[in-house]
N, C-alpha and C positions, 0 to 999 in steps of 0.2 A: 398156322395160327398168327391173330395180327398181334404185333407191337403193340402196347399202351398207345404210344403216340401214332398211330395208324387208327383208331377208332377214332369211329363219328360221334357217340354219344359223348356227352362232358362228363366228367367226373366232380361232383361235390363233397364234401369231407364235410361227416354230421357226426358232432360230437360240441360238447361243452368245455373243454378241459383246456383253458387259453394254452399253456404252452404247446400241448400239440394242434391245436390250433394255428399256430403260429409255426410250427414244424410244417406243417401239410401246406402253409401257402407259398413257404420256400420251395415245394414241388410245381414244377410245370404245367403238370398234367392236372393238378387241382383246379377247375374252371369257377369253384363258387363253394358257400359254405352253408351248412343248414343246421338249425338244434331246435330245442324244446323244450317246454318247461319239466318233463321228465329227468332227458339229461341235464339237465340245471342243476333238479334236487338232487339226483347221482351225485355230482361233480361236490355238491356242498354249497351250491352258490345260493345268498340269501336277500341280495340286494340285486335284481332284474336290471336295472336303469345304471347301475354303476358298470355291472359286467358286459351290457351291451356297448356302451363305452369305451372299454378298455379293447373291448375286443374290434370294434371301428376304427379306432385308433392304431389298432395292429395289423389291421386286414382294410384299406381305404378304397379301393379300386377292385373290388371283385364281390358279385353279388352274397349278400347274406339275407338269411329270413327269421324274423324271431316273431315266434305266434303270443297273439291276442289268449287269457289267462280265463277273462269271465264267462259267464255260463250266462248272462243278459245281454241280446240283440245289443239292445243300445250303449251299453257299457262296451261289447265288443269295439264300437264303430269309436268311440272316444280312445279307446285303448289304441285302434288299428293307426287312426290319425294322429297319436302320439308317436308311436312307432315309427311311422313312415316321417316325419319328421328330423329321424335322428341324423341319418343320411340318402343321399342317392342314391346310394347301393344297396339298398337294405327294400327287401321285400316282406310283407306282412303275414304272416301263414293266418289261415283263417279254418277251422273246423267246418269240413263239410255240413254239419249241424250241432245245436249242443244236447247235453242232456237228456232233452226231452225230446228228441229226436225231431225241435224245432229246425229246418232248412236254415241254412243263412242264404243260399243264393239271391237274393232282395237284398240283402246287404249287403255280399260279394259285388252286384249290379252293382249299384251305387257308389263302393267306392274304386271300385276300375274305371268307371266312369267318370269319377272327378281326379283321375290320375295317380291313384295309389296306387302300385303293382304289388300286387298280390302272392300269395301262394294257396292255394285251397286245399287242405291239407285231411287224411285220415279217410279217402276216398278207397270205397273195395269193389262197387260194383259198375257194372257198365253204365246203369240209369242214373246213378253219381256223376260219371262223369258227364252224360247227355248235358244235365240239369246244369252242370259247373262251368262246359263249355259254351252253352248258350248264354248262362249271365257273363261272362268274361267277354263278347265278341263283340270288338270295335271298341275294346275300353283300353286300357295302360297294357304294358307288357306283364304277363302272367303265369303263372305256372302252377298245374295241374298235380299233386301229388297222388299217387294210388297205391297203396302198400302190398306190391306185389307179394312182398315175403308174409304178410299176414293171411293173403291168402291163399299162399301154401301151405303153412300151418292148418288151415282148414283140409287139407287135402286134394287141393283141385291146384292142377297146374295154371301157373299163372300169365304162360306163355301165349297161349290163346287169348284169354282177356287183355292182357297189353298188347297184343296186337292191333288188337280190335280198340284202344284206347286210343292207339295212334291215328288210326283213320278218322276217328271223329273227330281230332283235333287238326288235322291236314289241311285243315280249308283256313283254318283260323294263322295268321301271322305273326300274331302278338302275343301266343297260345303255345307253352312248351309242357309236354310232358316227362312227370319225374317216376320214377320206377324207384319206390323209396321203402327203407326197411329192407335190404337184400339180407340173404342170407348165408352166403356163401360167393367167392370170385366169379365163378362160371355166370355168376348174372350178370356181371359188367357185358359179359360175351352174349349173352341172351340178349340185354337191352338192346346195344349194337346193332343184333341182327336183326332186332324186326325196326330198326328205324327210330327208337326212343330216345328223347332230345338228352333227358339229364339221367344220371343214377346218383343219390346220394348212398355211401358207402363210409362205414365208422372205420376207424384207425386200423380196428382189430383186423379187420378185411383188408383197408390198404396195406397194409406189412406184409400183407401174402404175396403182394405185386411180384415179388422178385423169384418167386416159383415159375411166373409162367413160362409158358416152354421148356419148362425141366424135363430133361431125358426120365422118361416113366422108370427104366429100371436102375437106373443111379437116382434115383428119388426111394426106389422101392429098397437100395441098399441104405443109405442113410436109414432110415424106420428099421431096419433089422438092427443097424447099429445102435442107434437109441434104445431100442430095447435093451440089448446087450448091456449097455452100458448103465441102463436105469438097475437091473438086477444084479449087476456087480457090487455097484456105489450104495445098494440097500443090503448085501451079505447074505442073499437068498440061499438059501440048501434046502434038500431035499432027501 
């Protein structure tokens, strides 16, 4: 099994929560960071424009992506150009479509094109990403997000279709794709193997980091201990 630091894919740490935030960039192995306005409302955060701030200020040099909020084409693209604004590290996520299952790619064109880099973000299917890789080509540096764990949830393994995400993006140089939303460690090791540029992965995930390679049956003893020790410390009888 490789090392962390022996994969190809990058690791991005997506989460809201500035102090681990600021933990994970003291890691090595963290190549860039990603969030949402989900995790935002999670976290408590109620001012967008202050916490993106704070958190550029803590993270200056390693790319970040904070998505566009409206559900209006053109409200997106003033929102997207505010964004991108903030820093040079900071990539724009943009909604494969909104709402009304209007496309943005016309507006994804558009602003790769006058040098926003992008993230296009909440992608499932392969004809998503056809459609997202064609507006992105030849524009700013970009990235392709595809929620592989969402479409596991569905029930259809998602190793094939990131596969197959990766070839359509292979011609494009400017074009990186993200395997986003994982669900468990073993995807950092799936991304990897079929060749996928990024994986974002939330905290909860990175802390597993220090299992890897653990001996299976001194792993399998620790879990018997915990047991043990959880029905002691509760006073079970029988």
């Amino acid at each position: 099994m490789k090392r962390i630091d022996q994969l190809a894919v990058k690791i991005f740490a997506d989460g809201a929560d500035l102090p681990g935030m600021v933990e994970m960039y003291r890691k090595p192995y963290i190549k860039g960071f990603t969030t949402n306005p989900t995790l935002m409302r999670k976290a408590g955060i109620s001012d967008y424009r202050a916490f993106a701030m704070q958190v550029l200020q803590e993270i200056p040099d390693r790319p970040i992506s904070f998505e566009v909020f409206s559900d209006e084409l053109k409200e997106m693209e003033r929102q997207a150009l505010e964004i991108r604004s903030w820093g040079e590290n900071v990539y724009v996520k943009i909604p494969v479509t909104n709402t009304r299952r209007e496309s943005t790619c016309d507006l994804v064109r558009r602003l790769s094109h006058s040098g926003v880099k992008v993230n296009v973000t909440a992608l499932l299917s392969l004809a998503q990403v056809r459609d997202v890789a064609a507006a992105v080509t030849g524009g700013a540096p970009a990235y392709v997000s595809v929620f592989a764990g969402r479409v596991a949830d569905t029930g259809y393994d998602p190793v094939p279709l990131m596969a197959a995400a990766v070839e359509m993006v292979r011609a494009e140089p400017n074009t990186e794709l993200i395997w986003a939303s994982p669900r468990e460690l073993l995807n950092i090791f799936q991304a990897d193997a079929i060749g996928c540029h990024i994986i974002t992965v939330t905290n909860d995930i990175l802390k597993k980091l220090s299992l890897v390679g653990r001996h299976l049956e001194e792993y399998s003893l620790d879990t018997v201990k915990m047991f043990h020790d959880d029905a002691a410390e509760a006073g079970f009888a029988v």
